[in-house]
PAZAPA-4460 file (N, C-alpha, C; in steps of 0.05 Angstrom, whole numbers, plus 32768, in hexadecimal, padded with zeros to 4 digits):
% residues 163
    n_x    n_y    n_z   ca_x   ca_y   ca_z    c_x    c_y    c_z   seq   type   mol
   82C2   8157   8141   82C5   8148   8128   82B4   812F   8129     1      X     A
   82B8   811D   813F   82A4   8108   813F   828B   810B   813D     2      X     A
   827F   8124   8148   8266   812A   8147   8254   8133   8136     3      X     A
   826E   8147   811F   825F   8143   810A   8267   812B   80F0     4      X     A
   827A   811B   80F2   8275   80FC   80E6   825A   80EE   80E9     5      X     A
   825D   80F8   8105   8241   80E4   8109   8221   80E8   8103     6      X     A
   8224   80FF   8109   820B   811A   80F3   8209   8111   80D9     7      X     A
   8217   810B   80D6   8222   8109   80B0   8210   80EF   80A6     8      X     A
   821E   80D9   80B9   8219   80C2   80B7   81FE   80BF   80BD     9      X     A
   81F3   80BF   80DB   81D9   80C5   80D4   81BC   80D4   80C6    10      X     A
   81CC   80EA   80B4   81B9   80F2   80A3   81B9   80DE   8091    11      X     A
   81D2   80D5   807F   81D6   80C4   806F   81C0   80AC   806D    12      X     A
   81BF   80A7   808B   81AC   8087   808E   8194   808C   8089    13      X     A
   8186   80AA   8099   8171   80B1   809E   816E   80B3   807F    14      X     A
   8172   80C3   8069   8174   80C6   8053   8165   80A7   8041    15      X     A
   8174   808F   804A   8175   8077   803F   815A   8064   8046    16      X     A
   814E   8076   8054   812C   806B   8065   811A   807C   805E    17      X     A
   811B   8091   804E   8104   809E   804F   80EA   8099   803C    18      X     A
   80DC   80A1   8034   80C8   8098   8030   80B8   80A6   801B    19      X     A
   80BC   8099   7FFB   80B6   80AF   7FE2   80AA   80AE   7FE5    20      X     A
   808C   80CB   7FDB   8067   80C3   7FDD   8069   80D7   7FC2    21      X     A
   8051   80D0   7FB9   803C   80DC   7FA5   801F   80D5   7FA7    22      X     A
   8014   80F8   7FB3   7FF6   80EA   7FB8   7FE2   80FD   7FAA    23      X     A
   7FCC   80FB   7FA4   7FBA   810F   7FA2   7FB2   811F   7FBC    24      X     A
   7FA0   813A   7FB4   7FA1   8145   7FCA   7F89   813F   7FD8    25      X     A
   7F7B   812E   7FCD   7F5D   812B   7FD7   7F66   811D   7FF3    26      X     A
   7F4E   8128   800B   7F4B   8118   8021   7F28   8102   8020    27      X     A
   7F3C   80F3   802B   7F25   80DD   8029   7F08   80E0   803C    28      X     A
   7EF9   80DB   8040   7EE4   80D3   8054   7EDA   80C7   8064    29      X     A
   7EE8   80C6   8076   7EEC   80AD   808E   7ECE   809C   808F    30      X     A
   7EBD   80B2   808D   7E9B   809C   808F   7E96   8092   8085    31      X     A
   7EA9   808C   806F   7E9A   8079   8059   7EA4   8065   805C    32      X     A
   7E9F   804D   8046   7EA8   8036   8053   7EBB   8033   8039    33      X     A
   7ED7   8021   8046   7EEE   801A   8029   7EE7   7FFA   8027    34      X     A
   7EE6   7FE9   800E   7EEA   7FD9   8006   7F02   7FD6   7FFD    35      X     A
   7F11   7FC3   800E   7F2E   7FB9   8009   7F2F   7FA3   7FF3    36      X     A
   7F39   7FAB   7FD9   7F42   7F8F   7FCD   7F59   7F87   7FC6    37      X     A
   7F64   7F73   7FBD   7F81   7F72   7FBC   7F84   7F83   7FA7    38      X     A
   7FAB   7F82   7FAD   7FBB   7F8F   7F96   7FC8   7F7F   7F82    39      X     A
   7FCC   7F8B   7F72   7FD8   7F78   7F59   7FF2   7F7B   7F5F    40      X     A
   8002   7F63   7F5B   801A   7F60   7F64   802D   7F60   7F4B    41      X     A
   8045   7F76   7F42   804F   7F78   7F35   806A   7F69   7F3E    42      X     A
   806E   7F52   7F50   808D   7F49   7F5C   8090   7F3C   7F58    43      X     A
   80A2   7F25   7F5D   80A1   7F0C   7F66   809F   7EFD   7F77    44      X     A
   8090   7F0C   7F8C   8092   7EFB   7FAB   8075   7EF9   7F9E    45      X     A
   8069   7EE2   7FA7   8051   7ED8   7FB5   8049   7EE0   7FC7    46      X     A
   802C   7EF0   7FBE   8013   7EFD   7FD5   8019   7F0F   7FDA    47      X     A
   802F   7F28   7FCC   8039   7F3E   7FD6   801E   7F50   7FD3    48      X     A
   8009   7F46   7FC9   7FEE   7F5C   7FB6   7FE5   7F5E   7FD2    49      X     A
   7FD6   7F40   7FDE   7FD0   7F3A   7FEC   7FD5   7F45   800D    50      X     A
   7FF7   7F41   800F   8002   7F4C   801F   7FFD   7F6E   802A    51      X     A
   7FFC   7F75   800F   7FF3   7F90   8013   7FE0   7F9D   8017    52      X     A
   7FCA   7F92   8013   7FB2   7F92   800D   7FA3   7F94   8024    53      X     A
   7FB8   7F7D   8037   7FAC   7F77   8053   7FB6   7F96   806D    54      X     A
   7FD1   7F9B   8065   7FE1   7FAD   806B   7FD1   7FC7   8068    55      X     A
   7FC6   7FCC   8057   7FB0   7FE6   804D   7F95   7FDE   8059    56      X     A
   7F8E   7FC7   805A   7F75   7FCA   8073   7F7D   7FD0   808E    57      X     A
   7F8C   7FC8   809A   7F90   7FCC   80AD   7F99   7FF4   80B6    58      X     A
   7FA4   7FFA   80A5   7FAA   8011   80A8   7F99   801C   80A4    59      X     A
   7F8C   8022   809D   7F62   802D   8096   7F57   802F   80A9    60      X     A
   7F62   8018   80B2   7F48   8010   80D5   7F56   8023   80E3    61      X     A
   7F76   8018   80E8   7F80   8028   80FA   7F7F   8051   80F3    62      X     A
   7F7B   805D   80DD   7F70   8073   80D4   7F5C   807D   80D5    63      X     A
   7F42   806F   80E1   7F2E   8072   80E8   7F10   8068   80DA    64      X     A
   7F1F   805A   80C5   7F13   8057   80A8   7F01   803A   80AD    65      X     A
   7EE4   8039   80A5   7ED4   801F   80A4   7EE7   8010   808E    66      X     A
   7EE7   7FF3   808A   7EF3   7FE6   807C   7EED   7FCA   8079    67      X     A
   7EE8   7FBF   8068   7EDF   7FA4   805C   7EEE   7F9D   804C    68      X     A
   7EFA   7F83   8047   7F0A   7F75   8031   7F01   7F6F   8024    69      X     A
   7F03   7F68   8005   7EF2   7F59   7FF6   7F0D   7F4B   7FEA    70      X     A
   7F19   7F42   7FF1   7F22   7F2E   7FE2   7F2A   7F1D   7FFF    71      X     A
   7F2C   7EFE   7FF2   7F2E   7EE9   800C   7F42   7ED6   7FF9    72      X     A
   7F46   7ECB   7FEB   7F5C   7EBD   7FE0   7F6A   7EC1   7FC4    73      X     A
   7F7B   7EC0   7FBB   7F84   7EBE   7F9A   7F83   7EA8   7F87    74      X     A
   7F6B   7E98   7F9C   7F65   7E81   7F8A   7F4B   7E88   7F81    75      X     A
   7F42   7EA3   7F89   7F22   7EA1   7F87   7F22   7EB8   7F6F    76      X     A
   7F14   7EAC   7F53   7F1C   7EBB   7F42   7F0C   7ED4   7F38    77      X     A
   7EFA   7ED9   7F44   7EF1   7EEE   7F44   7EF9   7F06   7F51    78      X     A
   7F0C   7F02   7F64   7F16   7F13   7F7B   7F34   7F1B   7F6F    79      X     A
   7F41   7F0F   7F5A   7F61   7F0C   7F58   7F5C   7F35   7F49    80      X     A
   7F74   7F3D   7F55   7F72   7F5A   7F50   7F76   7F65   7F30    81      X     A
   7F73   7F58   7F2E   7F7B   7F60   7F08   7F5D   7F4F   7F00    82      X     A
   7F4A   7F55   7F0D   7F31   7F4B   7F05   7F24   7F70   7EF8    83      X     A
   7F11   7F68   7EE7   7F05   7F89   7EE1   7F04   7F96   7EF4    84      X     A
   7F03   7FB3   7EF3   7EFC   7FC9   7F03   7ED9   7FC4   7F08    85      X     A
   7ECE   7FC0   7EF7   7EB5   7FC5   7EFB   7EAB   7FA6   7F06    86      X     A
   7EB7   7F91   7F08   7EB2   7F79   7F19   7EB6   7F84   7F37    87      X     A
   7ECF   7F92   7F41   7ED7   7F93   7F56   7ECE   7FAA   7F60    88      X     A
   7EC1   7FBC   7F52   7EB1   7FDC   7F5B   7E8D   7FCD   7F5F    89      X     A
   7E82   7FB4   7F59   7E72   7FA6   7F5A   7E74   7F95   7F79    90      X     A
   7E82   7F8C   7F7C   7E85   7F7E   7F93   7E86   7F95   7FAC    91      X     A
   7E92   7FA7   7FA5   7EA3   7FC4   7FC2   7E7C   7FC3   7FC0    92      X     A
   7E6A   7FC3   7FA9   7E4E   7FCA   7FB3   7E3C   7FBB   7FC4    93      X     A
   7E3E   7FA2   7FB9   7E30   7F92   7FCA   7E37   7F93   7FEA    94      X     A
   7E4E   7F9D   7FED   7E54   7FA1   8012   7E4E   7FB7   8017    95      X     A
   7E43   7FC6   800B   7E3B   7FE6   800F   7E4E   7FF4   800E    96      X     A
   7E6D   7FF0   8006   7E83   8002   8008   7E84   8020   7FF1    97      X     A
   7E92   8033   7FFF   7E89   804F   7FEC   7EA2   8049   7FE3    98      X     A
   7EC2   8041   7FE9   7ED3   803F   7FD9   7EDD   8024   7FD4    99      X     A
   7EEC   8027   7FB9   7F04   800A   7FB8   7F13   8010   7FBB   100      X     A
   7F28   8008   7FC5   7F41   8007   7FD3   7F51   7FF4   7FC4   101      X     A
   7F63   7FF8   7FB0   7F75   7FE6   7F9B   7F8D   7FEF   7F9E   102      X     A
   7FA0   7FE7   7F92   7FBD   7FF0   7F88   7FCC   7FDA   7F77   103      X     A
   7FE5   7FDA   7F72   7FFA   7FD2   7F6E   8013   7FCF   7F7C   104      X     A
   801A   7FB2   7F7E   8032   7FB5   7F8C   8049   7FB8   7F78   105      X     A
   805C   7FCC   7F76   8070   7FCA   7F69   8084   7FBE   7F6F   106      X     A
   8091   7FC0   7F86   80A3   7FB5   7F8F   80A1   7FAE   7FB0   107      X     A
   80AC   7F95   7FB2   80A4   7F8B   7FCB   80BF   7F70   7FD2   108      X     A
   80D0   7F7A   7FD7   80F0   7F6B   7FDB   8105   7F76   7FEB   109      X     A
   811A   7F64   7FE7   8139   7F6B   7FF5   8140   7F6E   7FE1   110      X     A
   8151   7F86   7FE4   816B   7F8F   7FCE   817B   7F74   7FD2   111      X     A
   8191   7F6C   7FBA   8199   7F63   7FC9   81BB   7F6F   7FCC   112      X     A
   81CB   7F60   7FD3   81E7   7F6D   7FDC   81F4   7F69   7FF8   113      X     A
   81FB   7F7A   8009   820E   7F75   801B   81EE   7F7E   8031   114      X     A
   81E2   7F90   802F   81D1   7F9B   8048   81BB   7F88   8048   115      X     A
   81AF   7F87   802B   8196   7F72   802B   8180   7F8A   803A   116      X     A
   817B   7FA0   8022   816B   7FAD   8027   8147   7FB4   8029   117      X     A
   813A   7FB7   8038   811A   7FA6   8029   8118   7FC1   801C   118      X     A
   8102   7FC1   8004   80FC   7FDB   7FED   80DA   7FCC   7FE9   119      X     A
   80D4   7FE0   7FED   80B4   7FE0   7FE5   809F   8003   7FDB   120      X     A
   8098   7FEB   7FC5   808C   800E   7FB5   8067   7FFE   7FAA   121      X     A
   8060   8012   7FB9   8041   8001   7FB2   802E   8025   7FA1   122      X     A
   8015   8012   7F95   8009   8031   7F8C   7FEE   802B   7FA0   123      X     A
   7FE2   803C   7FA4   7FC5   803E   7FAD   7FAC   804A   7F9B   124      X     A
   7F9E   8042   7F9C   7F85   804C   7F89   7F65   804B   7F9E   125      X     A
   7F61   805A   7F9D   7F42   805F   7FAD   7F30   8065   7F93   126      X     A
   7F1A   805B   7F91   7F04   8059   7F7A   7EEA   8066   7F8C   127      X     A
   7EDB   806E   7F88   7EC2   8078   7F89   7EB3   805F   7F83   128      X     A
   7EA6   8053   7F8A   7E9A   8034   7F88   7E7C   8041   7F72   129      X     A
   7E6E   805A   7F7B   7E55   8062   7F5F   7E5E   806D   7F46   130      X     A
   7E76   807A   7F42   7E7E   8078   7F31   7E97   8075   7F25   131      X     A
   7EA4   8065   7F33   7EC4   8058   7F1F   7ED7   806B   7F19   132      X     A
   7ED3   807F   7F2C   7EEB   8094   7F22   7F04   8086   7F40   133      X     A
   7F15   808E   7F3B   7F2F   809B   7F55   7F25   80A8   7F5D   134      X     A
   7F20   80AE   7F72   7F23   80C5   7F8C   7F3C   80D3   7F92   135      X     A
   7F47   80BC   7F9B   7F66   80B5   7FAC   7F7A   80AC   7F94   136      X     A
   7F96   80B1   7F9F   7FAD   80A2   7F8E   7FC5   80A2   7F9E   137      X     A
   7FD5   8093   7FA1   7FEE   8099   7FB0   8005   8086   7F9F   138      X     A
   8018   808C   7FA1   8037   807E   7FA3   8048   807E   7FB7   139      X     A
   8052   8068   7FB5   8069   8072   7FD1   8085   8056   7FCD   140      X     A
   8095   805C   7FD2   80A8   804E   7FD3   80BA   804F   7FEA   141      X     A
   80C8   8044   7FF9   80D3   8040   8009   80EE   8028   8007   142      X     A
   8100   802A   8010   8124   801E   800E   812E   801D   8032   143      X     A
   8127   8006   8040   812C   800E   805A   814C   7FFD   8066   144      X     A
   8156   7FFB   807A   816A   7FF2   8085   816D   7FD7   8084   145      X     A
   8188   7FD4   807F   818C   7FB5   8082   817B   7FA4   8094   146      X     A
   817C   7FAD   80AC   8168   7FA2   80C6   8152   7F9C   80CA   147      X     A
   8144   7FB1   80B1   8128   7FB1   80B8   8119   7F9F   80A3   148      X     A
   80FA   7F93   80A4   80F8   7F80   8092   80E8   7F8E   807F   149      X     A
   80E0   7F7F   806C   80C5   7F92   8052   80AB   7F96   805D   150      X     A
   80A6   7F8C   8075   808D   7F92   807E   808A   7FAA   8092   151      X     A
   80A9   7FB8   809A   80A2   7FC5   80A9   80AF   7FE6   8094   152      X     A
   80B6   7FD9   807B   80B1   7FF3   8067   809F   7FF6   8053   153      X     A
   8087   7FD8   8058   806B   7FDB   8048   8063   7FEB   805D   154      X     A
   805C   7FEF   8078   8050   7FF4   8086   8052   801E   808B   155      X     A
   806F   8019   8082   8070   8035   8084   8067   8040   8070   156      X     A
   8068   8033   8052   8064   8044   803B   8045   8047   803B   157      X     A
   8039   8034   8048   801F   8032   8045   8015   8051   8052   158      X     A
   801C   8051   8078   8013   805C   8082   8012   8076   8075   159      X     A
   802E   8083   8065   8036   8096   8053   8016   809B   8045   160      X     A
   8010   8089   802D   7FF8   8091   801F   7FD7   8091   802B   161      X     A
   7FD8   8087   8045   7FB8   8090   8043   7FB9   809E   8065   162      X     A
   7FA9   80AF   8060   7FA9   80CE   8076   7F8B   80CE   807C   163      X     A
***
């Protein structure tokens, strides 16, 4: 009987961590090069765009992926992510990059309540830098354990959307 309580209970948890995705089916092209720019931050935390932005370079690299930033502050107003597409598919050129690398952060917080849960839901967008289409798309959301913080369920949702 304890054994399967405890079965129970840990599906339950496991259940409470997992990790929603919605992606296209396209695979990317590791040779090419990604231009990272920030995301537009739909929250209230401060630099969550940013935060993520940096979070998705890094995971690129670690994927095998060339990768360049183009954005360096949110004081610099040409760079702020809700700048044109065709400003920021302009810049991914001048560094020679074949993609942009954008999103949205949707959510990026603690629940709050008794667990103080972190929840993070970001979108991804990969652009074709010659001509301005998507390539790529993803969603993902994630709801992780009291314990754990938002950076280590940005990190998962991220890893989730790019392959």
């Amino acid at each position: 009987m304890r054994f399967l309580l405890l079965t129970v209970f840990m599906l339950m948890l496991a259940g409470c961590s997992t990790v929603s995705l919605t992606t296209s089916a396209i695979k990317l092209d590791q040779k090419k090069i990604m231009a990272v720019d920030s995301f537009v931050n739909y929250t209230e935390v401060p630099m969550a765009g940013y935060r993520a932005a940096a979070m998705v370079d890094v995971a690129l690299l670690n994927r095998g992926y060339t990768s360049k930033t183009i954005y360096t502050s949110p004081n610099e107003e040409y760079l702020k992510p809700n700048a044109p597409l065709n400003d920021r598919l302009e810049r991914a050129r001048k560094i020679s990059a074949d993609y942009l690398v954008s999103g949205e952060v949707i959510e990026w917080r603690y629940k709050t309540g008794i667990d103080g849960e972190p929840a993070v839901s970001l979108v991804l967008r990969v652009y074709d830098v010659s001509t301005g289409e998507v390539v790529y798309s993803a969603s993902a959301s994630k709801s992780g354990f009291g314990y754990s913080s938002v950076g280590v369920a940005a990190q998962d949702v991220i890893a989730s959307m790019i392959h």
